[in-house]
C-alpha positions in Angstrom: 4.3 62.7 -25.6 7.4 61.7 -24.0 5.2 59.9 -21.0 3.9 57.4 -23.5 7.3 56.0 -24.3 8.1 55.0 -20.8 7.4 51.3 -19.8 4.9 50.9 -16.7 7.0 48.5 -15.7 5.6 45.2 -14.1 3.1 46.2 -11.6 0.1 47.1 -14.4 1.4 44.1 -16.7 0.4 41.8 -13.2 -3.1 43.8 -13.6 -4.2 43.9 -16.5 -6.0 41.0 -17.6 -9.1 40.4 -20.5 -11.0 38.2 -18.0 -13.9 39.9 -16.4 -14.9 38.5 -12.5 -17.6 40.1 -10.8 -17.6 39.1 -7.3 -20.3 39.1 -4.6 -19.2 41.0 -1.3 -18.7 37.5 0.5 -16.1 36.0 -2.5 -18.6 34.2 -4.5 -18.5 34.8 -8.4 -21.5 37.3 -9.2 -20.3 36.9 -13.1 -17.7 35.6 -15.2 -15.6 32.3 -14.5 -12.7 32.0 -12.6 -10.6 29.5 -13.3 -8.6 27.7 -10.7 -5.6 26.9 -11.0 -4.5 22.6 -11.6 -2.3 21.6 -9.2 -1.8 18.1 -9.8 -3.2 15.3 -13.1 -4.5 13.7 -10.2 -7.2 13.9 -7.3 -5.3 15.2 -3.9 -6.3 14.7 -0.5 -9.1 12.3 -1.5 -10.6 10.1 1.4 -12.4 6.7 -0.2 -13.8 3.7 0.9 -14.0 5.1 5.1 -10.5 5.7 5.2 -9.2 8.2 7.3 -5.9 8.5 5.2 -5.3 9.2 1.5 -3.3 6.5 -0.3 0.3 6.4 -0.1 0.5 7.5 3.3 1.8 4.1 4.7 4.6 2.3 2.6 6.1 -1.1 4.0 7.9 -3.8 2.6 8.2 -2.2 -1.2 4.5 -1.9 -1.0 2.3 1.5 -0.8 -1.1 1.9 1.2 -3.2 3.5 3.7 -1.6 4.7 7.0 -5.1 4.3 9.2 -5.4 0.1 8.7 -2.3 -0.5 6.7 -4.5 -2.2 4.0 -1.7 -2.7 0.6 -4.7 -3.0 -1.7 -6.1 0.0 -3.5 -9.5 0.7 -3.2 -10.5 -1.7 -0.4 -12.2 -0.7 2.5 -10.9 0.7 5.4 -10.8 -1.9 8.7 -9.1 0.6 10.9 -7.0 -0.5 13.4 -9.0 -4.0 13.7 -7.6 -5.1 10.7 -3.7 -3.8 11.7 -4.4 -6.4 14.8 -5.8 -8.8 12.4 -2.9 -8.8 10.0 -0.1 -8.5 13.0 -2.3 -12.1 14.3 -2.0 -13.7 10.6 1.6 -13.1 10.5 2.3 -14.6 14.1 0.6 -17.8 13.2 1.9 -18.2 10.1 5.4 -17.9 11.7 4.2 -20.4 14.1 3.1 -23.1 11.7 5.7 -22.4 9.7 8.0 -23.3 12.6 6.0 -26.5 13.7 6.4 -27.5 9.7 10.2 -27.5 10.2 9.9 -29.3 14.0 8.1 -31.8 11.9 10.5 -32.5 9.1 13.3 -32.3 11.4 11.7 -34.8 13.4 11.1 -36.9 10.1 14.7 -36.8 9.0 16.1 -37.8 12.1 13.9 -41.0 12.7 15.0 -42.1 8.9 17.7 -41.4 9.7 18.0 -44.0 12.7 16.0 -46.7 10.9 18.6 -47.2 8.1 21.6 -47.0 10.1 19.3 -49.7 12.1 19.3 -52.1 9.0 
């Protein structure tokens, strides 16, 4: 009866288990459930709204979004690399007006300034 004292040891704890899975001979479940094991709370490696990247693959300026049209807004849909070209376009001209804004005022300032020291 001395046999029955010893431990296994590790390799028939790993096992043993009370779950039954029958398996079919190409891996799908005959009987029984299998359950999978959670990696994350969320969804990973999701593609939505005809994005070719998952969100949170592109982060700029403090701001998180989808590497394949740089959109910052979650959920919106994908523009590809038409709308990268469309926002790169936006931000020249609104450099360029804002430039031509401070040409104006400049210009403004300076001709006030002549008219008083005219008076």
């Amino acid at each position: 009866g001395q046999e029955h004292l010893v431990d296994p040891g590790e390799v028939t704890a790993l096992q043993e288990s009370e779950a039954f899975v029958e398996y079919t001979r190409d891996g799908r479940i005959l009987r029984g459930t299998e359950q999978p094991a959670t990696k994350s709370k969320y969804a990973e490696d999701v593609l939505e709204q005809n994005h070719t990247s998952v969100w949170g693959s592109w982060y700029h300026d403090g701001q998180w979004g989808y590497k394949c049209c740089h959109q910052v807004v979650r959920r919106a849909y994908c523009t590809g690399t038409t709308g990268i070209e469309a926002q790169e376009a936006a931000k020249d001209f609104s450099s360029r007006v804002k430039k031509a804004k401070q040409q104006v005022t400049f210009a403004d300032e300076t001709e006030g300034k002549a008219s008083t020291q005219e008076k």
